[in-house]
N, C-alpha and C positions, 0 to 999 in steps of 0.2 A: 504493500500500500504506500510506496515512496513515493512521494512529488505528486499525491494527490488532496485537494480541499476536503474539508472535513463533511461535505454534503455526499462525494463522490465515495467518502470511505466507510461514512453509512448506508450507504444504499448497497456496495459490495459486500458487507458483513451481513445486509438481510436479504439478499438474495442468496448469498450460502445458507442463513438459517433456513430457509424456503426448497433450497436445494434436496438440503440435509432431511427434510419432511418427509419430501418423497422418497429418496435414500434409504429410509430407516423402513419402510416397507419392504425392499428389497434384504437390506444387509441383516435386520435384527431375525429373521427365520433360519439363517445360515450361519451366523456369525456367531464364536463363541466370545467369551467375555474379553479377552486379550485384545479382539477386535471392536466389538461393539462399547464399551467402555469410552478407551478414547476418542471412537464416532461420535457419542452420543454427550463428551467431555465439550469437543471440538462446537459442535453443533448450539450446546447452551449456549458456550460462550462468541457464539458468533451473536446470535442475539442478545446477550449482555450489554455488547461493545458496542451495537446497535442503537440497542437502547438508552446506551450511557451518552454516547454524543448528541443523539436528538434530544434528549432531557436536561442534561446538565451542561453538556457544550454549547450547545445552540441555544437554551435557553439562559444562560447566566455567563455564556462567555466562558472560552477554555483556560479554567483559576489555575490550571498546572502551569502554563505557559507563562504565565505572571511572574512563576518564581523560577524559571528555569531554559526560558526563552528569550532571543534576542529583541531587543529594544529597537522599534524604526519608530518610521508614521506611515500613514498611507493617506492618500488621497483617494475621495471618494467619486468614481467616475460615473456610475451607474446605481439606483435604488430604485428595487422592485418590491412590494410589499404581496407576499405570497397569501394562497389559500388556506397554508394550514395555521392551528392556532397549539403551541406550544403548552399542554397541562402540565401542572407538578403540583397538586393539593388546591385545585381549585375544583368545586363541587359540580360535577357533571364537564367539565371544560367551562364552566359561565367566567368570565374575567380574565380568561388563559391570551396572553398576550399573542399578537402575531408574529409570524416569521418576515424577517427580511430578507429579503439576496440582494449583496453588493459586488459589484463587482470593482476592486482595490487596483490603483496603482501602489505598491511597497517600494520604500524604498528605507534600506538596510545598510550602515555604515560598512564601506570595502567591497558594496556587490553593487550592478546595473538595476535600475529599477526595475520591476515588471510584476506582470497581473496576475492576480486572481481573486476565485472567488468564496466569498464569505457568506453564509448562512447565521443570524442570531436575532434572538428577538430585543432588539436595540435600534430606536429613531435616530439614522444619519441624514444628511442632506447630501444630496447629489456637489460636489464641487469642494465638501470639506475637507480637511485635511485632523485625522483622529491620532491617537497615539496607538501603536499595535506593539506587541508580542509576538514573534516567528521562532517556529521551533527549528533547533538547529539541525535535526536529519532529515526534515521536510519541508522548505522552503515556502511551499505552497498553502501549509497548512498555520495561518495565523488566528488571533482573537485581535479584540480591542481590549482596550483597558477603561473598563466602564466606571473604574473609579476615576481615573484621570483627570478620564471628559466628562464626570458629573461636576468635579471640584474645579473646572477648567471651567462651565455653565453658570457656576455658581458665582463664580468672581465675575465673570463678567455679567449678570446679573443685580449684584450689589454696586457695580463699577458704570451705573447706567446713568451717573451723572457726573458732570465735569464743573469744576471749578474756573472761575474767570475774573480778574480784577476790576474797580471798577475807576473811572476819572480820579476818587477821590482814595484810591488805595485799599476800599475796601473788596473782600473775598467773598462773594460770594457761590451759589453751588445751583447750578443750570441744568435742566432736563435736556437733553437734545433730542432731533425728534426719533420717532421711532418706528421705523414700520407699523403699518395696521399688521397683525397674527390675528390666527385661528387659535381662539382663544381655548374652546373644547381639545385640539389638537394639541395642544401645551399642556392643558393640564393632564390630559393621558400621557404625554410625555414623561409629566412630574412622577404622574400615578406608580407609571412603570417602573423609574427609577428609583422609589421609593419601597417599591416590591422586592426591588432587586438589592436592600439595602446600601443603594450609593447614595441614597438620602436618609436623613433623619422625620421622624415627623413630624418634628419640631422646624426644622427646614422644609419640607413639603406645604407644611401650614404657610407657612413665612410668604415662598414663592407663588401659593396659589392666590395668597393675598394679594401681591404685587400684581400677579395678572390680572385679578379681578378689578385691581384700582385702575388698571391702566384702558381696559375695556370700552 
């Protein structure tokens, strides 16, 4: 599974477990244990692996690579918001976040830039530029670092007014203007973030406030 995204290396691991289905009709009426064993070893854990990346990777972002991965950025060329909706203890999937596909310019201190693609359930914009993680026996296979870019959101959210002198010397503190936003889109923004613990709710409160004042 070298030099492939972490969408392509789920879908390889559930079509062996899929394989291994049909398989196990054939091998388990012949097979003694020495064989069927490690089949039946192999097989769990192809759906394990599966399951582990669409859950925990894709949804929360791969936390291994945080502590063991190379440090870039990427720029964001392409944002597609997909059909499926990512569960992990949400009651029937109701509030299960969705899946994004990006497709990443990386670019890695010592190498040429180049693409691929990311699968998580995390709001980019087409054009940004995030902090990422790449693992280093698989190029291909990166996260974001959703702590980063919440605490990177966050100051520039507090940072939303500027200071300006005036004739008489004094300082005061200017709103500039601001884009109209989708106000509802922000706050699921926030929502998300805040599931995902890169907020507090004590910040979540804070920011949904400021959205709501600025409305």
């Amino acid at each position: 599974m070298s030099q492939l995204n972490v969408g392509r290396m789920s879908l390889i691991a559930f079509v062996v477990f899929l394989v291994g289905i049909a398989g196990l009709a054939v091998v388990a009426p012949n097979a003694g244990p020495a064989v069927l064993v490690p089949y039946v070893a192999l097989w769990l854990a192809s759906f394990t692996y599966a399951m582990y990346l669409w859950i925990a990777v894709m949804r929360y972002g791969d936390r291994r690579l945080l502590g063991r991965g190379t440090q870039g950025t990427a720029k964001v060329l392409t944002a597609k918001e997909t059909s499926w909706a990512m569960s992990a203890g949400e009651y029937e999937g109701i509030g299960a976040p969705s899946v994004w596909k990006y497709r990443l310019e990386v670019n890695v201190s010592g190498k040429d830039p180049y693409e691929t693609t990311l699968y998580i359930c995390a709001h980019l914009r087409s054009g940004d530029t995030v902090p990422v993680y790449v693992s280093p026996r698989n190029s291909k296979r990166v996260t974001v670092d959703l702590g980063a870019l919440g605490a990177a959101r966050n100051d520039r959210l507090r940072s939303m007014g500027t200071r300006r002198k005036t004739a008489g010397g004094t300082v005061i503190r200017e709103r500039p203007a601001i884009p109209t936003v989708d106000v509802a889109d922000e706050l699921a923004k926030l929502a998300d973030l805040r599931d995902r613990g890169v907020l507090s709710d004590a910040e979540f409160d804070s920011q949904k406030g400021k959205l709501l004042e600025s409305d």
